[in-house]
C-alpha positions in Angstrom: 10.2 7.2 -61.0 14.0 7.7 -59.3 13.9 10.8 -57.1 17.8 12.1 -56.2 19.1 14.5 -54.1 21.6 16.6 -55.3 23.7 18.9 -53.3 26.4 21.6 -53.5 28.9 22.8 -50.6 32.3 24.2 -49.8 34.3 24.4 -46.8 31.7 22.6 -44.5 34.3 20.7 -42.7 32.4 21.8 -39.1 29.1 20.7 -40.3 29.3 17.8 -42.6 29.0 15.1 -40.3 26.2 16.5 -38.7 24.5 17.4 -42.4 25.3 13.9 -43.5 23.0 12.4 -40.5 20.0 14.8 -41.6 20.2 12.9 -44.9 20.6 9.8 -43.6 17.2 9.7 -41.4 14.6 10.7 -44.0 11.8 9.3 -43.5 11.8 8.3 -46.6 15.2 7.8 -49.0 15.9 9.2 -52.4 17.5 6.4 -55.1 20.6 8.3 -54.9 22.8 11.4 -53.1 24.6 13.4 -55.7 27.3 15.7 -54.2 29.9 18.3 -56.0 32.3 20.3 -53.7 33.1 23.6 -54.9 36.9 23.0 -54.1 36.6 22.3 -50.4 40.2 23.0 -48.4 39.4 22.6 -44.7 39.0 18.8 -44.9 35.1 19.0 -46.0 36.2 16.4 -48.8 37.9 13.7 -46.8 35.4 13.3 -44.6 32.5 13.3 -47.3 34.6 10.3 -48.7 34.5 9.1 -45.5 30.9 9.2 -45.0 30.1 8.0 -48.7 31.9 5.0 -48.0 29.5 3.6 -45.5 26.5 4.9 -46.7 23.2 2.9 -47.3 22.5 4.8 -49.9 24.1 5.2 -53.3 26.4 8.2 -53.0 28.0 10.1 -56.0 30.9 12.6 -55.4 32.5 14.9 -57.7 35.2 17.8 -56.6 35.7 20.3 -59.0 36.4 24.2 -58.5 33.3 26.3 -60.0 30.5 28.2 -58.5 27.2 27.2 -57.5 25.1 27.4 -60.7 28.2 24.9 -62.1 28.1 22.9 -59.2 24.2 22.3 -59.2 24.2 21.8 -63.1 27.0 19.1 -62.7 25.1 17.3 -59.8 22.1 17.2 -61.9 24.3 15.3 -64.9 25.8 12.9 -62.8 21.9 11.4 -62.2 19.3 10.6 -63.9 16.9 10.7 -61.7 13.2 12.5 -62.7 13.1 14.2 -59.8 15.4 16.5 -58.4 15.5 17.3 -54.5 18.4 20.4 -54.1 19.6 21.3 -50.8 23.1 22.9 -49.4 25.5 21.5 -47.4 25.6 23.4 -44.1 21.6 23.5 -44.1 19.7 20.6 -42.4 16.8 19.3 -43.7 14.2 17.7 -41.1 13.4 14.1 -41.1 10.5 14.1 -43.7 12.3 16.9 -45.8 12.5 14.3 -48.6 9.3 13.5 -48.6 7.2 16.4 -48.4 9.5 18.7 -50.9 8.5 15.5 -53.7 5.1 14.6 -52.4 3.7 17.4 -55.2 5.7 15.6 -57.9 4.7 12.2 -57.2 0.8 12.7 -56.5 0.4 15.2 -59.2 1.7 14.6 -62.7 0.8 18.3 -63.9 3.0 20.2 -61.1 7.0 20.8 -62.3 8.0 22.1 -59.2 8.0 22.4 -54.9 9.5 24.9 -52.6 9.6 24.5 -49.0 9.9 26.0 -45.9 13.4 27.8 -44.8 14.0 28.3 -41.4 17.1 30.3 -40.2 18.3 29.1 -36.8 18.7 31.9 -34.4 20.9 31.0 -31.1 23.6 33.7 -31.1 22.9 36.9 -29.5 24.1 38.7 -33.0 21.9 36.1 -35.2 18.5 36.7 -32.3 19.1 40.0 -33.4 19.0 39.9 -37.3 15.4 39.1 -36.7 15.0 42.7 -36.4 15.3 43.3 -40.0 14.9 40.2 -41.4 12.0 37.3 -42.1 12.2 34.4 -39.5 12.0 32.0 -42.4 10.5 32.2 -45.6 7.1 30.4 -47.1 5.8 30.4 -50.5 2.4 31.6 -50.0 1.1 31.5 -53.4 2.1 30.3 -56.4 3.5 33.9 -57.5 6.0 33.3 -55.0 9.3 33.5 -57.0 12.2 33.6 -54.2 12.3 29.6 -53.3 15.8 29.3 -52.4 17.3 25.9 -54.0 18.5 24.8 -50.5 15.0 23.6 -50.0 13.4 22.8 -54.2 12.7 19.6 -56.1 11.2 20.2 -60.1 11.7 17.9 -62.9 14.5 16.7 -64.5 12.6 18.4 -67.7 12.2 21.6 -66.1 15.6 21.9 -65.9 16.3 21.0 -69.1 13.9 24.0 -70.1 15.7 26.6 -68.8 19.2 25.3 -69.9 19.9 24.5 -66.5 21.2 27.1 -63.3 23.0 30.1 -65.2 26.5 29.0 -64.4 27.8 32.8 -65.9 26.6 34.9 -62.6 30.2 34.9 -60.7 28.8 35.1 -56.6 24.9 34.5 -55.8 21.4 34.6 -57.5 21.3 31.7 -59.4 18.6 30.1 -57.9 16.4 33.1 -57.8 17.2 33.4 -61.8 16.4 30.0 -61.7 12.8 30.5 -60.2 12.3 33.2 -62.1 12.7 31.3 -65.6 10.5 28.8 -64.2 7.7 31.6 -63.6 7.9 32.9 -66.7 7.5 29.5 -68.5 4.2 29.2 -66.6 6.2 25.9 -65.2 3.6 25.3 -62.0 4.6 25.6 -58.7 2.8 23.9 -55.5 4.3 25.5 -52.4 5.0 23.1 -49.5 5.6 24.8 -46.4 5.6 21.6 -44.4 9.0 20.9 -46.2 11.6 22.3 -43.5 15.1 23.1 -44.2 17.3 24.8 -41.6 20.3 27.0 -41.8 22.3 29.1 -39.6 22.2 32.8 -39.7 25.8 34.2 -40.4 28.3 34.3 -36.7 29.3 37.6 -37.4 28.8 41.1 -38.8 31.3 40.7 -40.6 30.4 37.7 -42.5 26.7 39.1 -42.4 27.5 41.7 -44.3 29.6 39.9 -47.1 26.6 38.2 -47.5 24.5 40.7 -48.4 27.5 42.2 -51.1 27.1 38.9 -52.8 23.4 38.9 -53.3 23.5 42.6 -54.0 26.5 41.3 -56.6 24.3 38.6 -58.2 21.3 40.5 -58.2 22.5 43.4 -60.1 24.2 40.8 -62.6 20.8 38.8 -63.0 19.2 42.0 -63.2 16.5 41.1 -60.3 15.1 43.4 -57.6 16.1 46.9 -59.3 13.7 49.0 -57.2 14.7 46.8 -53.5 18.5 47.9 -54.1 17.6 51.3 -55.5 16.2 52.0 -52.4 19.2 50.5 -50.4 21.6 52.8 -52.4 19.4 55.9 -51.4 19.3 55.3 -47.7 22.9 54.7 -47.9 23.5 57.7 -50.4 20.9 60.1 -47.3 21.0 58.2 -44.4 18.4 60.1 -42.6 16.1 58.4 -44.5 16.9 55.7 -41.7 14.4 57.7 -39.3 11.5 57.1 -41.4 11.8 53.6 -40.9 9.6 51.6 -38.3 12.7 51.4 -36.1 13.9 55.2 -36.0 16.4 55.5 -34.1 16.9 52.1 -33.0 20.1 50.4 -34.2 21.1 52.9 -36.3 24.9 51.8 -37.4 23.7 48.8 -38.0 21.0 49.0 -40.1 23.3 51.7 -42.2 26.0 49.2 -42.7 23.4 46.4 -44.0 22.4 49.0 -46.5 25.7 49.9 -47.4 26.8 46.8 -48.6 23.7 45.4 -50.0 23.6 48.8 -52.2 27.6 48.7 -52.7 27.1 44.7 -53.8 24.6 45.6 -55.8 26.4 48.8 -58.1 29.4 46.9 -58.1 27.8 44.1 -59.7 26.3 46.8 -62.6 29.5 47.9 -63.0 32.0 45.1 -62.9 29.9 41.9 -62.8 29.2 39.6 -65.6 26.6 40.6 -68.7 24.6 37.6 -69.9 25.4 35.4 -72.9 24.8 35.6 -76.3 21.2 35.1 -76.8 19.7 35.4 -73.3 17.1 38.0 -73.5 14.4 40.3 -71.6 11.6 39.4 -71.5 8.6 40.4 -69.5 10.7 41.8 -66.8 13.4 38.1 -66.5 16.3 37.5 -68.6 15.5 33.8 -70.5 17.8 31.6 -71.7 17.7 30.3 -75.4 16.5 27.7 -74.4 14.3 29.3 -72.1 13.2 31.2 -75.1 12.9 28.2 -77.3 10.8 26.6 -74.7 8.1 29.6 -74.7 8.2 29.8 -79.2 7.0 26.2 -78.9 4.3 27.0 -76.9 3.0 29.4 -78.9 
């Protein structure tokens, strides 16, 4: 059974080398390393050329300007692996990342797929204080758990092709969770693994914090997920003395104002600019489905 990793990036030229070593010294070593920069301009694509050259392992690279969803699907063609291992460039997996995010896959026939365990790295003063107000890392506890990100996944090559693949027509973020929550709804089964570790760095800045959370508010309002987490957002942004019934109070009070802000402001300005799903996608039980998402469930039945 081949088992690839497939990965997406873009303007990693800082990290690359340093992500290429984490894939190099798994303990153990997928058949193949599938890679599609997004369009790279700060040198991230030289030096991946660079790297692929010498690699042990068979290396595929495409460069083509699209988003994420795009840039997953196209990874996902270029192998054809049954068993798909995603991860990010500019997060760096631990040494037996590889093998316990497919373990699941390869001991049990009936599970489609395996999150892992995200851990944001925290050595900033800024990013040691974003733990404030946000999860230290993130572990599927159960198999509701619908939020896997796909810098740390492996399902299926079939589970996949269920869903029609990542949906390529969200323009910023939220693909994955889209993604995951397709897979839910097809009763696909999922085996959490938190002892699959992936790092990533928190955002530097503020700044770039905050045009973070616009995105995701972006995406989420496009894939219609998480209606009552950014209704709240837009309230406390909308009356922000609602801020003082928090468990914080007074305590960082601009801050924790701005986050809201733009998580809320992402979030309407996805409802009322951002992209409305295909022809033939469809609400059902709370998640848009593909057709073939759709088609998938009728045969079921």
């Amino acid at each position: 059974m081949r088992r690839a990793i497939i990965v997406t990036l873009f303007n990693e030229a800082d990290n690359v080398s340093r992500w290429w070593e984490c894939l190099l010294v798994q303990t153990e070593v997928p058949d193949e390393i599938v890679i599609v920069d997004g369009g790279s301009t700060d040198g991230t694509w030289e030096k991946l050329q660079v790297l692929a050259k010498d690699s042990p392992i068979p290396v595929k690279l495409e460069q083509v300007r699209c988003n994420i969803a795009e840039g997953r699907n196209r990874a996902i063609r270029l192998t054809d692996a049954d068993i798909i291992a995603s991860t990010d460039g500019g997060s760096f997996p631990d040494p037996n990342w590889f093998s316990q995010i497919t373990r699941p896959l390869t001991e049990d026939p009936t599970v489609d797929f395996v999150g892992g365990r995200s851990w944001a790295t925290t050595e900033t003063e800024f990013q040691k204080s974003l733990r404030l107000f946000e999860p230290e890392y993130d572990t599927p506890q159960a198999e509701s758990a619908v939020s896997t990100s796909s810098r740390n996944i492996a399902f299926r090559r079939r589970v996949w092709e269920a869903v029609g693949g990542y949906p390529e027509w969200l323009t910023l973020a939220a693909e994955d969770a889209l993604y995951n929550f397709e897979l839910h709804a097809l009763e696909m089964r999922f085996a959490p693994n938190p002892n699959a570790v992936v790092r990533w760095e928190e955002r530097l800045t503020a700044g770039a914090y905050f045009k973070m959370l616009y995105r995701n508010g972006y995406g989420a309002a496009e894939a219609q997920l998480h209606w009552t987490y950014f209704l709240r957002r837009l309230l406390t942004a909308m009356v922000p003395l609602l801020l003082l019934l928090s468990k914080h109070r007074f305590r960082h009070l601009g801050f924790r104002y701005r986050k809201n802000f733009y998580s809320a402001l992402g979030w309407v300005m996805g409802q009322l600019r951002g992209h409305r799903p295909p022809p033939g996608w469809r609400r059902e039980s709370g998640v848009l489905l593909s057709p073939e998402a759709q088609k998938y469930l009728a045969s079921k039945k």
